[in-house]
PLY file of the C-alpha trace (Angstrom):
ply
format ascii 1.0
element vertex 398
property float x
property float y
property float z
element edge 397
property int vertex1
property int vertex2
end_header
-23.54 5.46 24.31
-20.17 4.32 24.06
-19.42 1.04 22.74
-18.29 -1.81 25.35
-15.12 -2.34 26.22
-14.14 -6.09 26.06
-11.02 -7.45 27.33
-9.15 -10.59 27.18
-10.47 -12.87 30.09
-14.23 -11.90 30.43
-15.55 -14.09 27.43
-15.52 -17.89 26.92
-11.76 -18.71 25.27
-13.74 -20.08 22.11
-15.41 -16.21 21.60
-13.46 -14.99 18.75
-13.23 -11.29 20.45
-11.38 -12.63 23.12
-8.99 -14.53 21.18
-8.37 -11.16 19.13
-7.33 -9.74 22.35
-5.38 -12.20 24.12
-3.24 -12.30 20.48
-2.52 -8.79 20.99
-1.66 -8.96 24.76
2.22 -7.68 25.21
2.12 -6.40 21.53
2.87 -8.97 18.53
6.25 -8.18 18.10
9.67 -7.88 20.02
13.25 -7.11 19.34
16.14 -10.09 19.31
19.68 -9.86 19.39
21.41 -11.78 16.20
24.46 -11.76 18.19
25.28 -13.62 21.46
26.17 -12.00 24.44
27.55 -15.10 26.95
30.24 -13.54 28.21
32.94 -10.93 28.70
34.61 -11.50 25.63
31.18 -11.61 23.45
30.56 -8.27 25.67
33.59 -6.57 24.71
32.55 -7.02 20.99
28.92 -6.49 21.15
29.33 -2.98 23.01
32.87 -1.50 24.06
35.45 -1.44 23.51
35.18 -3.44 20.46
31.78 -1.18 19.47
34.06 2.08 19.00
35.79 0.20 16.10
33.10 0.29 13.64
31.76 3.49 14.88
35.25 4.79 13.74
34.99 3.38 10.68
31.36 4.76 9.97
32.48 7.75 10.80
35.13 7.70 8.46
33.04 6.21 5.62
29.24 6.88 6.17
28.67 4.26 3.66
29.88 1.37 5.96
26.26 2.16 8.36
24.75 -0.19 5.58
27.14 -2.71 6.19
27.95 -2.93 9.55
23.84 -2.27 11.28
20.53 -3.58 10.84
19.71 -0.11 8.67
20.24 -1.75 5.62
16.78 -3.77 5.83
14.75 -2.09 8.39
12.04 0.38 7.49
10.01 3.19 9.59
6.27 2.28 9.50
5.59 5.82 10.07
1.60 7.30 10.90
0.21 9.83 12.81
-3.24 8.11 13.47
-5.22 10.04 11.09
-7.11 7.44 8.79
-6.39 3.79 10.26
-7.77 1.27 7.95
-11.53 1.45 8.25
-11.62 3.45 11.83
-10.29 6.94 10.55
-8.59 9.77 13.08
-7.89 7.56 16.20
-4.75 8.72 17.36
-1.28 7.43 17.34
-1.57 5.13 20.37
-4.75 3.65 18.65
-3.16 3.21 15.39
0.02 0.83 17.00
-1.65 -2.58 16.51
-2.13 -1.65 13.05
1.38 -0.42 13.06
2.61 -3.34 14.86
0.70 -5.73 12.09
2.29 -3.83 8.75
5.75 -4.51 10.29
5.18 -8.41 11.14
3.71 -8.51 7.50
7.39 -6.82 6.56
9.54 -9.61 8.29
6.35 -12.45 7.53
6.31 -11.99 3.75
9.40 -10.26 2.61
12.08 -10.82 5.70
12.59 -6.80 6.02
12.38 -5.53 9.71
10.44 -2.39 10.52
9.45 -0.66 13.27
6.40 0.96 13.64
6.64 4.62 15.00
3.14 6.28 15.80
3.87 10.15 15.52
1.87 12.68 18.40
1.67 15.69 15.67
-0.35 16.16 12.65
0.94 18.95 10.63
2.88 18.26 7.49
6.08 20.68 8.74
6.12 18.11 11.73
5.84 15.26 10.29
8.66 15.91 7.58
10.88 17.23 9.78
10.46 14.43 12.38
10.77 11.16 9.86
14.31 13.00 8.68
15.36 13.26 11.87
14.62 9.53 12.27
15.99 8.52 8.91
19.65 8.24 9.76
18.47 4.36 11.86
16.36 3.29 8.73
16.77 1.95 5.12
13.46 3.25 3.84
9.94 5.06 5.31
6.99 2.95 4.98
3.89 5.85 5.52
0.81 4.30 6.69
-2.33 5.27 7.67
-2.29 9.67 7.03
-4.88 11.34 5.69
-5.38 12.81 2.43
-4.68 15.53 1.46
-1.42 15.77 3.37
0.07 12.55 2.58
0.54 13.48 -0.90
2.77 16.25 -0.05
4.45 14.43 3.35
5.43 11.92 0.75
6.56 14.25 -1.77
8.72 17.08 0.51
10.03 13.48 2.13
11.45 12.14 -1.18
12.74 15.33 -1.88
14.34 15.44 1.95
15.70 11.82 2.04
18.15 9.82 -0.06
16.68 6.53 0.64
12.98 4.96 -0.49
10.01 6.47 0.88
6.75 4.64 -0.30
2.85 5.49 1.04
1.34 2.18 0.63
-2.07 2.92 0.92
-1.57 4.69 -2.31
0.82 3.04 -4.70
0.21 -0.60 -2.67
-2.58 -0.51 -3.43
-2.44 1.09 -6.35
0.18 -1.84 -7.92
-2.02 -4.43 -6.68
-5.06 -2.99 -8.36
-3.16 -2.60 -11.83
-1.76 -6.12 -11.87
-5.45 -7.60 -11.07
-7.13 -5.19 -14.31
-4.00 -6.33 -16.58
-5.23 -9.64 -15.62
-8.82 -9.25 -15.73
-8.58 -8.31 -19.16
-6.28 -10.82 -20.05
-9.14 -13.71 -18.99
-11.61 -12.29 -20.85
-9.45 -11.59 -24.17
-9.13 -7.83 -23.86
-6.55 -5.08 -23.65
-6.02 -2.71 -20.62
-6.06 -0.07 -23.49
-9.23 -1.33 -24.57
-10.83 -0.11 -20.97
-12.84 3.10 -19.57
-12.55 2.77 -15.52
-14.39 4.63 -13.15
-12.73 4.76 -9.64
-14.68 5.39 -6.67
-12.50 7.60 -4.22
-10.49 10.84 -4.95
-8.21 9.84 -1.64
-4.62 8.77 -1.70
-5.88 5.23 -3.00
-8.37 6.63 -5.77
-5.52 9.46 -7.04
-2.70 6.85 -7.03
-4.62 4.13 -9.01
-5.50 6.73 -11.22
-2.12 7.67 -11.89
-0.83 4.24 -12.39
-3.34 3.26 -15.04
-3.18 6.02 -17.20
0.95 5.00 -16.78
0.09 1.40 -17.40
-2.09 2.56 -21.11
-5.82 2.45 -19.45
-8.08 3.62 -22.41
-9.83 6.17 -20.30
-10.19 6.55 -16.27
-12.63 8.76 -14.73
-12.02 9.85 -11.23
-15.15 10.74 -8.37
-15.52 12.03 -5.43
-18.17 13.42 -3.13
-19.56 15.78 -5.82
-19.00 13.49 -8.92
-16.73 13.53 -11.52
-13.41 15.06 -11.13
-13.22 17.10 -14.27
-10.69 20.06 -15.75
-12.18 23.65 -15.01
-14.57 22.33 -11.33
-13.86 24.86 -9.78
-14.09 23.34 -5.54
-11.16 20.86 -7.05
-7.94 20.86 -4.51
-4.53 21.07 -5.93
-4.23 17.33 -6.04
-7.68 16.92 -7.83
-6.85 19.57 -10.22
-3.32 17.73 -11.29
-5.43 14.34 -11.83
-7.87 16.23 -13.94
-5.04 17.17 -16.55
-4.53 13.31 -17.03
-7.58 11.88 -16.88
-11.37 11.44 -18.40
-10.26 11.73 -22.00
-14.37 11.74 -21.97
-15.13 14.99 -20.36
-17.73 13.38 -18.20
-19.50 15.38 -15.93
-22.04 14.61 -13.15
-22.53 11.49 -10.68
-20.83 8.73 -10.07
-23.78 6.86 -11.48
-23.77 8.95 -14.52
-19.77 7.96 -15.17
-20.72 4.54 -15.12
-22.96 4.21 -18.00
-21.23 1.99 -20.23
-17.98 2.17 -18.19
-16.24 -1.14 -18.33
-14.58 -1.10 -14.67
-15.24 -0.10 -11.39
-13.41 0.78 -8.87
-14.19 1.73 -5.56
-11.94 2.47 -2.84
-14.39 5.18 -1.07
-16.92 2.97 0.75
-20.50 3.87 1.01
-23.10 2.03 -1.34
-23.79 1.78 -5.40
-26.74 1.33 -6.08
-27.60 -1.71 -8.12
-29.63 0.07 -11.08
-26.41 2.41 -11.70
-24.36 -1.07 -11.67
-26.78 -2.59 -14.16
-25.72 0.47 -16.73
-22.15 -0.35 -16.64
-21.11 -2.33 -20.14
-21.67 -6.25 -20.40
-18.74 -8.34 -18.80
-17.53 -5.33 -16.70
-14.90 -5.67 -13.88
-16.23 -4.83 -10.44
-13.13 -4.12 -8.30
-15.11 -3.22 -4.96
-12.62 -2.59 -2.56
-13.72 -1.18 1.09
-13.57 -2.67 4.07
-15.56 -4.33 5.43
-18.32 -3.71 3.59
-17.82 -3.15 -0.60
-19.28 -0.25 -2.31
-20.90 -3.24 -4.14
-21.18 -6.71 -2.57
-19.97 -9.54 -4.85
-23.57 -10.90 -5.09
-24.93 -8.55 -6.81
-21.48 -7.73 -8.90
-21.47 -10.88 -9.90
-25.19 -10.48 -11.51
-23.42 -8.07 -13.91
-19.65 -8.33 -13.94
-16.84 -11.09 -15.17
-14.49 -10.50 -12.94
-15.31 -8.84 -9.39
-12.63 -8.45 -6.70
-12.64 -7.03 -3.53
-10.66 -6.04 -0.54
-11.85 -8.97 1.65
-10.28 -12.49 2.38
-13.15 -14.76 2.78
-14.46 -13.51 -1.72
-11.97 -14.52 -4.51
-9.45 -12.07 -6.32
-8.37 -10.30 -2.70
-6.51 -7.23 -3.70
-4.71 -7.10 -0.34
-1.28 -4.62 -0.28
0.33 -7.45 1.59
1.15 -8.94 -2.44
3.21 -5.70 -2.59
4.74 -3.73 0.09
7.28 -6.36 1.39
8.58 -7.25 -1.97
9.16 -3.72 -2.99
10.63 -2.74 -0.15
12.71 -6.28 0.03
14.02 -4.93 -3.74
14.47 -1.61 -2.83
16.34 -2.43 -0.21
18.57 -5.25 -1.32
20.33 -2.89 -4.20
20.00 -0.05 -1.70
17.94 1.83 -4.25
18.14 5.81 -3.04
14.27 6.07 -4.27
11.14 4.09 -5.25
9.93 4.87 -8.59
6.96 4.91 -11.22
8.92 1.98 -13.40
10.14 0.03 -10.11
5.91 0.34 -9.18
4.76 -1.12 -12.46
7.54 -4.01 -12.80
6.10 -5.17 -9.42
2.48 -5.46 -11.19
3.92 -6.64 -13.89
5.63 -9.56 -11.62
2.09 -9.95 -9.94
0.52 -10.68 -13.01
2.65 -12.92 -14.48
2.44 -15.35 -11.54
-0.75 -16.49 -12.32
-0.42 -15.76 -15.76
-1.33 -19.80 -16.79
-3.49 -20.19 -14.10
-5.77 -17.54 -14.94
-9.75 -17.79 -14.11
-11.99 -15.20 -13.37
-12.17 -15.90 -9.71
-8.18 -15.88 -10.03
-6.78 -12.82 -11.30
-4.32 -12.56 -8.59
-2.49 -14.62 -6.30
-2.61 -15.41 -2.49
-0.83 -13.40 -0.01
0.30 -16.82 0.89
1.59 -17.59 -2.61
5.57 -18.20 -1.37
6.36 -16.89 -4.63
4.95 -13.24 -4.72
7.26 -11.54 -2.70
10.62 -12.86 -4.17
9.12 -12.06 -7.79
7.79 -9.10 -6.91
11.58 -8.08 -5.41
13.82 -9.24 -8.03
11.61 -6.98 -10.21
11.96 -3.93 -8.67
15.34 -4.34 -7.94
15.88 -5.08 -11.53
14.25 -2.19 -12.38
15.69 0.18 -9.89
19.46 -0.86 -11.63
17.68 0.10 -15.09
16.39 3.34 -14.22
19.76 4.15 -12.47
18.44 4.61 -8.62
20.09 1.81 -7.70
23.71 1.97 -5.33
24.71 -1.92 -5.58
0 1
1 2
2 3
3 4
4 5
5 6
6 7
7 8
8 9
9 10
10 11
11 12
12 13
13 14
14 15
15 16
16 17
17 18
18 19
19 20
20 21
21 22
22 23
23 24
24 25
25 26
26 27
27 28
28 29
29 30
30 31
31 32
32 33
33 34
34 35
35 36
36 37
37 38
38 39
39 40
40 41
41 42
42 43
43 44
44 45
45 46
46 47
47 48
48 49
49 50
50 51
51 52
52 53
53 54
54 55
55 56
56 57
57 58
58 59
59 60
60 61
61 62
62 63
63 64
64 65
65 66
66 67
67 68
68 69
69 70
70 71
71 72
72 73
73 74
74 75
75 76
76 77
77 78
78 79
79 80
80 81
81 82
82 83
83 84
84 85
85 86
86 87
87 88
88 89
89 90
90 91
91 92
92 93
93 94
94 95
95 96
96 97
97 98
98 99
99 100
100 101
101 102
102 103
103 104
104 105
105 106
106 107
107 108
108 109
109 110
110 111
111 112
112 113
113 114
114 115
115 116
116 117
117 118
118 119
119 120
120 121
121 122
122 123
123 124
124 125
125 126
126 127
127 128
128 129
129 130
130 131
131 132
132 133
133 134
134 135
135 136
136 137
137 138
138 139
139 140
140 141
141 142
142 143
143 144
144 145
145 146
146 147
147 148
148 149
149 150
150 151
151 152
152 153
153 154
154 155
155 156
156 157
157 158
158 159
159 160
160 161
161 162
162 163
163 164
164 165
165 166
166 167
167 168
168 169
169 170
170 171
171 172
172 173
173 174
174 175
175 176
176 177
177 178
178 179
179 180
180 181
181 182
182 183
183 184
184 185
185 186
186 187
187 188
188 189
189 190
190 191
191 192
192 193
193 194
194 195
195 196
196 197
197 198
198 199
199 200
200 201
201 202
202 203
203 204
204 205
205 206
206 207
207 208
208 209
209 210
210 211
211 212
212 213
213 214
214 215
215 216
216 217
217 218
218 219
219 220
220 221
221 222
222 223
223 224
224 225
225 226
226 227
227 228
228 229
229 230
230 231
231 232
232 233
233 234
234 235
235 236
236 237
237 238
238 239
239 240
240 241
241 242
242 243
243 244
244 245
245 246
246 247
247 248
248 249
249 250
250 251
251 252
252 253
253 254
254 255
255 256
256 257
257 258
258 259
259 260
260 261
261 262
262 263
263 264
264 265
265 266
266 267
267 268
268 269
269 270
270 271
271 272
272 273
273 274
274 275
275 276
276 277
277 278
278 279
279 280
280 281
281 282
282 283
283 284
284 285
285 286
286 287
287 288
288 289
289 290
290 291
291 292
292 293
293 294
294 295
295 296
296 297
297 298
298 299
299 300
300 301
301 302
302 303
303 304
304 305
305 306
306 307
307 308
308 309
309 310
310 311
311 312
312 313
313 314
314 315
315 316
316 317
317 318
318 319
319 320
320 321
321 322
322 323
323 324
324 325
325 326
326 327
327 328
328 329
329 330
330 331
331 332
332 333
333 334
334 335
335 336
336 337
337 338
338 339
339 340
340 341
341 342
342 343
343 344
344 345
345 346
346 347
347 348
348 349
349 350
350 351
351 352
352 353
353 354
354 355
355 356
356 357
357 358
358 359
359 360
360 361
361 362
362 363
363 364
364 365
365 366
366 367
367 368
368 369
369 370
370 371
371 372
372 373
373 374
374 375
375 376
376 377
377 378
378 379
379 380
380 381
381 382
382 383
383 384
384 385
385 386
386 387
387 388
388 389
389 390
390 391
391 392
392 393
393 394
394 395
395 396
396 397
């Protein structure tokens, strides 16, 4: 049967469902001039003839576009409907208040303004060729919300395409986030990152990315699984992706279950849903970190984590140690953007953990490993790092 339709109006104004949808009647966002436009003579520089003077001069220096329009600090927010947040393939006019959310998060937490832009096609040719055609308006390509495997390469031919910062955030957001809460994790608890065998839960664009950023960050071993287990050199089902993360990962050769990899194993993380079981979580080594991440339900709720574990995190707002991509994405792309950096890369990634980190650094307790999205400082710290480290590793134009 299919579910019921509720709209704004029909319940009592106190029933949370109705306030959801009366908040997103009209949209939640709008476009505002930064200019006034009074009169004739604030006409005739707004549009023509006083327009066709700049256009002259960007067309004589391309360079001036940054100067001279909003492209300098406005991003795509660029989907194609295929895996929205929990809800999976619902379409591109489905996926818009998502959309609409990331780029109010953009202007809310790191003043960039983006523009979300929900794509009817699915194929990777499509989608490449459409975001360049777009890119001339736009500073940098937020991708949001496409399934795995084709994001990897959409993100990939798209770096390769475009001179100016394209960034998936479901994988390296949360991917940062994720690293800066283990650093810290082991900090509280008088341990080394190097000191750690993970286990991640999810061979996805999350799973793969987090993988990749904590062998870069020193991890002591990280074990990747999917539906069939262990992601392991020589499976033979693996896709080109899986095979790639094989060649850097599970120092331990571990085959088998998911279970099975977490005998002993010091950290979990999940970013797959379903369910661990409790006895497999009971086998993991003493003071473990349980970094149970899905929405809305966690692979492993915090109750019985916390039976086990020393730190647990999750993806939720209303348990401690949210790891919530909102502590990244607008201060990357704030830093990016601000030293017009042509690309995002692996060190610019880990200096925004690393800024993370450090801002709770003295305040550290195992129910705070990382700060609030509402923490004014996170996304000014988490820009001035990247952009520092976009001038250091030379991809930055200012």
């Amino acid at each position: 049967m299919a579910a019921e339709i509720i709209h704004p109006g029909t319940q009592d104004t106190d029933d949370p469902v109705d306030a959801v949808f009366a908040l997103h009647r009209g949209g939640k966002m709008e476009v505002r001039a930064t200019v006034p436009v009074r009169d004739a003579d604030d006409l005739s520089l707004a549009y023509t003839p006083g327009v066709a003077r700049v256009c002259t001069a960007i067309a004589e220096q391309p360079e001036l576009v940054n100067d001279y329009t909003w492209k300098a600090n406005t991003v795509a927010v660029v989907t194609d409907g295929t895996a929205v947040l929990g809800l999976g393939d619902i379409g591109p006019e489905a996926s818009l208040p998502v959309m609409e959310g990331k780029a109010i998060l953009f202007k809310q937490f790191g003043g960039v303004d983006a523009v979300p832009i929900a794509l009817a096609c699915t194929g990777v040719d499509e989608i490449v060729e459409t975001v360049v055609r777009l890119a001339p308006s736009f500073g940098g390509v937020n991708l949001e919300d496409i399934s795995a495997p084709r994001c990897f390469e959409i993100e990939r031919r798209l770096q390769e395409a475009l001179d100016i910062p394209v960034f998936h955030d479901d994988q390296h957001g949360t991917a940062i986030v994720s690293t800066a809460a283990l650093w810290n994790a082991a900090k509280v608890t008088g341990r080394r990152i190097g000191d750690l065998r993970a286990v991640i839960s999810g061979a996805g664009a999350a799973g793969i990315a987090i993988a990749k950023m904590l062998v870069a960050a020193g991890i002591g071993d990280v074990s990747v699984c999917d539906r069939k287990g262990v992601v392991y050199q020589g499976r033979g089902d693996l896709t080109d992706v899986k095979a790639e993360i094989a060649e850097i990962t599970n120092k331990a050769a571990l085959k088998g279950s998911l279970a099975e990899a977490l005998v002993d194993a010091d950290v979990f993380i999940g970013v797959s849903g379903g369910t661990v079981p409790e006895e497999a979580v009971a086998r993991m080594a003493k003071d473990c970190f349980i970094f149970a991440m899905a929405n809305p339900t966690p692979e492993i709720h915090p109750e019985v984590a916390h039976k086990y574990a020393s730190v647990v995190a999750t993806g939720r707002s209303d348990f401690p140690n949210q790891i919530n991509n909102v502590l990244a994405f607008p201060g990357i792309f704030a830093g990016a953007l601000q030293v017009r950096a042509s690309r995002i890369t692996e060190g610019m990634k880990l200096a925004a953990a690393e800024a993370l980190a450090d801002l709770v650094a003295d305040e550290l307790t195992p129910q705070r490993v990382i700060p609030s999205p509402f923490d004014p400082r996170v996304a000014p710290a988490v820009s001035k790092a990247v952009a520092e480290a976009a001038r250091r590793e030379g991809v930055a134009r200012r």
